[in-house]
C-alpha positions as CSV (number, residue, x, y, z in Angstrom):
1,X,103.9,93.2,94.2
2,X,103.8,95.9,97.0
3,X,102.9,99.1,96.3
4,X,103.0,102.0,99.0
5,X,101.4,104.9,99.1
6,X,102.7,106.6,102.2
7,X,102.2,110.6,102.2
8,X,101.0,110.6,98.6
9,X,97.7,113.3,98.6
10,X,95.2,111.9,96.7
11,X,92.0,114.0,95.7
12,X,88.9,111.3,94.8
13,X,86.2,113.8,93.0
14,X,82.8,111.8,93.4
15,X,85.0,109.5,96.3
16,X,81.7,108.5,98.8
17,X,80.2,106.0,97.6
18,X,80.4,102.6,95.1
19,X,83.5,102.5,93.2
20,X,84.8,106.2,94.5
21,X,84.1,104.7,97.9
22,X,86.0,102.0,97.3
23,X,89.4,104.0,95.6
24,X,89.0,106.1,98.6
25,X,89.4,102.9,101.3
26,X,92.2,101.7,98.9
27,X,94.3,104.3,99.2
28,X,93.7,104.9,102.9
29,X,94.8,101.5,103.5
30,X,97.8,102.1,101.4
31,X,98.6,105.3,104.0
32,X,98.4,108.0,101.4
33,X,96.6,111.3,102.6
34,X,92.8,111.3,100.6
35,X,90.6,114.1,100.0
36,X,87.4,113.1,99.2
37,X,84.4,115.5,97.4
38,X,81.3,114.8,96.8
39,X,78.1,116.5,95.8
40,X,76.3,115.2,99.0
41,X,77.3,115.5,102.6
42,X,77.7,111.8,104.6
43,X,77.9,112.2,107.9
44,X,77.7,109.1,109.4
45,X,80.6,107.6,106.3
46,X,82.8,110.8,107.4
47,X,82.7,109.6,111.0
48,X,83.6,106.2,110.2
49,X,86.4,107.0,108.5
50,X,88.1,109.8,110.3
51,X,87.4,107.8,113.6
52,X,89.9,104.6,111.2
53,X,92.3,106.8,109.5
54,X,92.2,110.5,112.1
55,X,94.7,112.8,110.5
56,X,94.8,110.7,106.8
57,X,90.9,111.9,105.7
58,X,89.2,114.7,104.8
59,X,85.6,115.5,103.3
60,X,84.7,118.5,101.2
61,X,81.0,119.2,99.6
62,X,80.7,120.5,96.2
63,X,79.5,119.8,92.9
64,X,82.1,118.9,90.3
65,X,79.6,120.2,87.8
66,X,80.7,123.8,88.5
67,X,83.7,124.6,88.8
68,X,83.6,127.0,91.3
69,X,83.0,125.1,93.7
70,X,86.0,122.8,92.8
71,X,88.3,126.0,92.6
72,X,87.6,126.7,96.2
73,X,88.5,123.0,97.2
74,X,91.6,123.2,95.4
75,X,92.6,126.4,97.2
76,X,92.1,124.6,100.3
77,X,93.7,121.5,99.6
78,X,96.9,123.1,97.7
79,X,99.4,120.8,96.1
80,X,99.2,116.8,95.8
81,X,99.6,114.0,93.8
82,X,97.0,112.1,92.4
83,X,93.5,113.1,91.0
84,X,90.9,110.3,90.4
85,X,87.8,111.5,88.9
86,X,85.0,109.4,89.3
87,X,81.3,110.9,89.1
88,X,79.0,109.7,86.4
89,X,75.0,108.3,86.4
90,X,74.1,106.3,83.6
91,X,70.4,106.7,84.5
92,X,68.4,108.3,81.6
93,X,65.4,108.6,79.6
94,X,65.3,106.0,76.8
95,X,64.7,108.0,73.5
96,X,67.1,108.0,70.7
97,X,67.9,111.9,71.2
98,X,66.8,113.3,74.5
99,X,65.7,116.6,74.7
100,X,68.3,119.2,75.9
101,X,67.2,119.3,79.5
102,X,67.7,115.8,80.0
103,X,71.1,115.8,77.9
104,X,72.9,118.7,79.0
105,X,72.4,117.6,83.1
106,X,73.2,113.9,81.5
107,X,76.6,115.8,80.1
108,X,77.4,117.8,82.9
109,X,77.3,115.3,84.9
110,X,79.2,112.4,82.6
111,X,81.8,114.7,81.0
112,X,81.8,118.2,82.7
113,X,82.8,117.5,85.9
114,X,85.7,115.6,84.8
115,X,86.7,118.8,82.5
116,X,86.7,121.4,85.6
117,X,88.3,118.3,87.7
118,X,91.1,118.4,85.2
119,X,90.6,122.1,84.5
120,X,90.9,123.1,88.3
121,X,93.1,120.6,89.7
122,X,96.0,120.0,87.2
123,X,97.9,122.9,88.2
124,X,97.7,122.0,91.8
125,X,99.4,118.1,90.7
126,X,102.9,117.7,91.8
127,X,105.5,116.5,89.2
128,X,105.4,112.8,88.2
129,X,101.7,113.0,89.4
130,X,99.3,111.0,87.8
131,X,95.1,111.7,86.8
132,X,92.5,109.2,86.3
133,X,89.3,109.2,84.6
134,X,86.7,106.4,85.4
135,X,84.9,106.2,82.0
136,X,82.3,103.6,81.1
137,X,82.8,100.5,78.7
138,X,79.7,102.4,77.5
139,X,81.9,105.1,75.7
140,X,83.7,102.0,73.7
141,X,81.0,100.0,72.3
142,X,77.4,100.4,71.7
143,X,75.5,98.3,74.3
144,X,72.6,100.1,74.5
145,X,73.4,102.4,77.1
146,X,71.8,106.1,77.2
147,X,72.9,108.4,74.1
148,X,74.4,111.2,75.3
149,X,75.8,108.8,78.1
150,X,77.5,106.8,76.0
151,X,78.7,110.3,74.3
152,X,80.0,111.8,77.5
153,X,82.2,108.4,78.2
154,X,83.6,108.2,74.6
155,X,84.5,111.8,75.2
156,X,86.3,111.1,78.7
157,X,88.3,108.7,76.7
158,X,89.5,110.9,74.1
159,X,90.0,113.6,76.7
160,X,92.2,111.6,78.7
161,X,94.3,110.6,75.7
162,X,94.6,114.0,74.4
163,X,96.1,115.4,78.0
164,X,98.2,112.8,78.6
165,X,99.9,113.9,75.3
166,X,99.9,117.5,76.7
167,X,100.7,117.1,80.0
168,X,103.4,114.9,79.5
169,X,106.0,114.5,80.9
170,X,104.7,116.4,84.2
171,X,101.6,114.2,84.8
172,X,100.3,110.7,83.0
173,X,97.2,110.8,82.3
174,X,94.7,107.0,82.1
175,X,91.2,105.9,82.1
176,X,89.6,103.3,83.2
177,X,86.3,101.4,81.4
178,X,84.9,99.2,83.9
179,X,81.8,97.0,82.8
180,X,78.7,96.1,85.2
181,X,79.8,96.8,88.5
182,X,78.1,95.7,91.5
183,X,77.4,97.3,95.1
184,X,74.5,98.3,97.2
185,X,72.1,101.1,96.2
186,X,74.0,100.7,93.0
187,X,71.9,100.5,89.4
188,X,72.8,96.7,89.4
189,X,71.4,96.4,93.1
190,X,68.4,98.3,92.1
191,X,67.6,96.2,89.2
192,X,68.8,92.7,90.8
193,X,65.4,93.4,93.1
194,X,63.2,93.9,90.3
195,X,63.7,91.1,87.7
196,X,67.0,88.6,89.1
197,X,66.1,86.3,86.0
198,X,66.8,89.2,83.8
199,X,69.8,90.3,85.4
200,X,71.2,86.4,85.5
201,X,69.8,86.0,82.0
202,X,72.4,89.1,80.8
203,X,75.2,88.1,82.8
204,X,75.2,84.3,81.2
205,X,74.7,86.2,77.6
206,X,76.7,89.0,77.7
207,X,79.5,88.9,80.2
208,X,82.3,85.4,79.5
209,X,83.1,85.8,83.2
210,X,79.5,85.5,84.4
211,X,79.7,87.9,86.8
212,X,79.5,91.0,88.3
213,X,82.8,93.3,88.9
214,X,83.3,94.9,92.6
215,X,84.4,98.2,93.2
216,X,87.5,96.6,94.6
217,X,88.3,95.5,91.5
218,X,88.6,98.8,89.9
219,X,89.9,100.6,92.9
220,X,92.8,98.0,92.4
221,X,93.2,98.7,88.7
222,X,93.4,102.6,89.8
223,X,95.4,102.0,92.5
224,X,98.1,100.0,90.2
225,X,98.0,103.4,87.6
226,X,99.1,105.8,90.1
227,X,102.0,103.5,91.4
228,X,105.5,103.4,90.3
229,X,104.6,100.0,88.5
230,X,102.9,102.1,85.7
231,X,105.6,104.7,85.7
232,X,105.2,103.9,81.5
233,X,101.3,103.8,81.2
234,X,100.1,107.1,80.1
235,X,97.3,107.5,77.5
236,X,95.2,104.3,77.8
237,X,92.0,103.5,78.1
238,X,92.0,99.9,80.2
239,X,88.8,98.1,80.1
240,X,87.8,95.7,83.1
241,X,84.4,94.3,82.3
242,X,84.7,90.4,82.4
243,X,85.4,90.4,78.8
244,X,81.7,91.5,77.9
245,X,83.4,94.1,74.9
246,X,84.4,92.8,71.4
247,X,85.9,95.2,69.9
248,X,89.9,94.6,69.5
């Protein structure tokens, strides 16, 4: 199956590093035009990549957790294609409830900035355009995972399912749930050099596959949505975690 992406514009919020890093090469390969935001400058990444791909890339600071500063990106970037929102931290305290602080930044981060990514971009999103939401196999099942985490990715999910209802037929609307992903600096990473026997220990328990996912993996999956091959997916919420969820 080929699948082309040749002078599609494609705006990654959250697009720098892990999976959004990874979506971002995958469409670049694919010879669409990306825009990539993030909340943190990377030089030395931006280099790298406008040295590869010149004309195809280009970088924008802001934080998707106010939209103003996402309104001025879209100004600048005008019209395209294909919106992938990916930022998200599922690093928390470990109480029941958190106090409001620690949930509302938690929030902001998990849910709002893909409301002003939808909020600010959609009317920018040419015709037969396509949105996706990377959500959290967190926001389907109970495993343990921060509160309002878990909250903030159930609520992604039923936010992408309501829009694509209401911004059909113009724009389909998907998200994605991936499981344990792996990559460097990641949580996975982080925890791999603290206790590997624990991190073994709940991949043999919890995940059929016995593995961790890559950020290929899901850039593929996203990659696959905003093709013509999915011309008919539009309000689903696709898991890719190995087969560690249970619910039907």
């Amino acid at each position: 199956m080929q699948i082309n992406f040749k002078d599609k514009i494609v705006v990654v919020v959250g697009g720098t590093r892990g999976i959004g890093l990874a979506i971002s090469k995958s469409f670049l390969v694919l010879d669409a035009i990306v825009h990539i935001i993030s909340r943190h400058s990377n030089f030395e990444l931006e280099n790298i990549l406008k040295l590869e791909y010149k004309n195809k890339v280009f970088f924008y600071t802001a934080d998707s957790t106010v939209e103003s500063n996402l309104q001025n990106v879209a100004n600048e970037i005008g019209n395209f294609d294909i919106l992938v929102s990916n930022v998200g931290n599922g690093k928390s305290d470990s109480k029941s409830i958190n106090d409001p602080n620690v949930w509302n930044l938690s929030w902001d981060i998990n849910f709002t900035s893909s409301l002003n990514s939808a909020r600010v971009f959609s009317p920018f999103i040419n015709n037969s355009g396509v949105i996706t939401f990377i959500s959290s196999i967190a926001g389907i099942e109970n495993l343990n995972a921060p509160t309002e985490y878990s909250v903030a990715k159930s609520a992604i999910n039923t936010f992408s399912k309501i829009l694509s209802h209401k911004l059909a037929p113009r724009i389909r609307v998907n998200s994605i749930a991936p499981g344990n992903i792996y990559f460097k600096d990641g949580t996975w990473d982080l925890k791999n050099a603290e206790n590997p026997k624990l991190v073994s220990e709940m991949l043999e328990n919890n995940v059929p596959l016995r593995r961790f996912g890559k950020p290929e993996e899901v850039a593929d999956l996203v990659l696959f949505l905003s093709s013509e091959k999915a011309e008919f997916i539009t309000g689903s919420c696709i898991t890719i975690d190995g087969g560690q969820t249970k619910s039907f």
